[in-house]
C-alpha positions in Angstrom: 64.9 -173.0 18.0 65.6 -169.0 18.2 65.5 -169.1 21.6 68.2 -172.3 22.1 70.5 -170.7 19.6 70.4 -167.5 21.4 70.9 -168.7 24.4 73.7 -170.8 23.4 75.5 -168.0 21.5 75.3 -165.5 25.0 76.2 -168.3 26.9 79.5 -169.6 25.4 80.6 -168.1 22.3 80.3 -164.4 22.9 82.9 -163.5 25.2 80.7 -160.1 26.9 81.0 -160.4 30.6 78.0 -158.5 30.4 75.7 -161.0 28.5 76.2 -163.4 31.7 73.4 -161.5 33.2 71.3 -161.6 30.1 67.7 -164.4 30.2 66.5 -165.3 26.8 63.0 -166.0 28.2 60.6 -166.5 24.7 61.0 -165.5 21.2 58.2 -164.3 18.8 58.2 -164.6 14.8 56.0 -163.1 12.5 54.3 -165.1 10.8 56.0 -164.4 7.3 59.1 -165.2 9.3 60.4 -161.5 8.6 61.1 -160.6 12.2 62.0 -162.2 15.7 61.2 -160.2 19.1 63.6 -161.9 21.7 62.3 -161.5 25.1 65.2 -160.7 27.7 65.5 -160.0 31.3 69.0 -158.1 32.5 70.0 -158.6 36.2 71.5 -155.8 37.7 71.5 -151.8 38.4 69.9 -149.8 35.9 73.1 -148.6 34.9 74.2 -152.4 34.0 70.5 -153.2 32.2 71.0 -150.5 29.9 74.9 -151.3 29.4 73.5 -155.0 28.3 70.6 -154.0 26.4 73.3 -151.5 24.3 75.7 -154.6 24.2 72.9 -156.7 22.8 71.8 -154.3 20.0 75.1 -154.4 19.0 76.0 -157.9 18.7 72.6 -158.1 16.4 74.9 -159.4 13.6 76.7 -162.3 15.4 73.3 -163.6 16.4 71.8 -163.3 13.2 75.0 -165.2 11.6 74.7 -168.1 14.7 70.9 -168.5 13.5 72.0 -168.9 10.1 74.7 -171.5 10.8 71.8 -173.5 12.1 68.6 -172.8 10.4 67.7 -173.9 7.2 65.2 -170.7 6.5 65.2 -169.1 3.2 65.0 -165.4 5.0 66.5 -164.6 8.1 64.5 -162.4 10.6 65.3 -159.3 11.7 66.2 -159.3 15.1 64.6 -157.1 17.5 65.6 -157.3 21.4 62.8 -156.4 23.9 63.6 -155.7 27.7 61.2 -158.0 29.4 60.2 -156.2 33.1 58.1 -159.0 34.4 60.7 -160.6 36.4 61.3 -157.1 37.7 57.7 -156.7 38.6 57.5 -160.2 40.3 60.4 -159.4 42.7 58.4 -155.9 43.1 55.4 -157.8 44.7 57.6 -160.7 46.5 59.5 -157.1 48.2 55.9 -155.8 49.0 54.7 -159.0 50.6 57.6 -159.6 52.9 57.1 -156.2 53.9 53.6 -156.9 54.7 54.6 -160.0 56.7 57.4 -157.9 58.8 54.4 -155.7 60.0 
């Protein structure tokens, strides 16, 4: 449910250009329900990742009040954004394969 209302919230009601190349790809609770990881991928430089990781962090709050207008929970988690590389890492080997193909 996390992960929808995340998704939701980057995708039409923050106005960030920068969120449009933002993935939710899975969110993890504790199980007390204290804290949230939220699993991200960022398209782009390096310079643009880190621009929308920082732009993330920041909108912490608005997320946080978007869960709230939809959860019934009696505590909210703390929200904790984590950069998730794997995507990075599969296009890594798909760029090392086609290079073994060319030769």
């Amino acid at each position: 449910m996390i992960r929808e209302v995340v998704s939701e919230t980057l995708a039409f009601k923050l106005r960030n250009p920068e969120f449009k190349k933002v993935t939710v790809h899975r969110v993890t609770v504790t199980d007390n329900l204290k804290y949230a990881r939220i699993f991200v991928s960022i398209s782009g430089s390096e310079e643009e990742q880190k621009s929308a990781f920082a732009a993330l962090t920041k909108a912490k709050g608005a997320f946080k009040r978007e869960i709230g207008a939809v959860a019934q929970m009696k505590f909210m988690p703390e929200i904790e954004f984590k950069h998730d590389k794997s995507l990075d890492y599969v296009d890594h080997i798909s760029e090392l394969l086609r290079n073994l193909n060319r030769e």
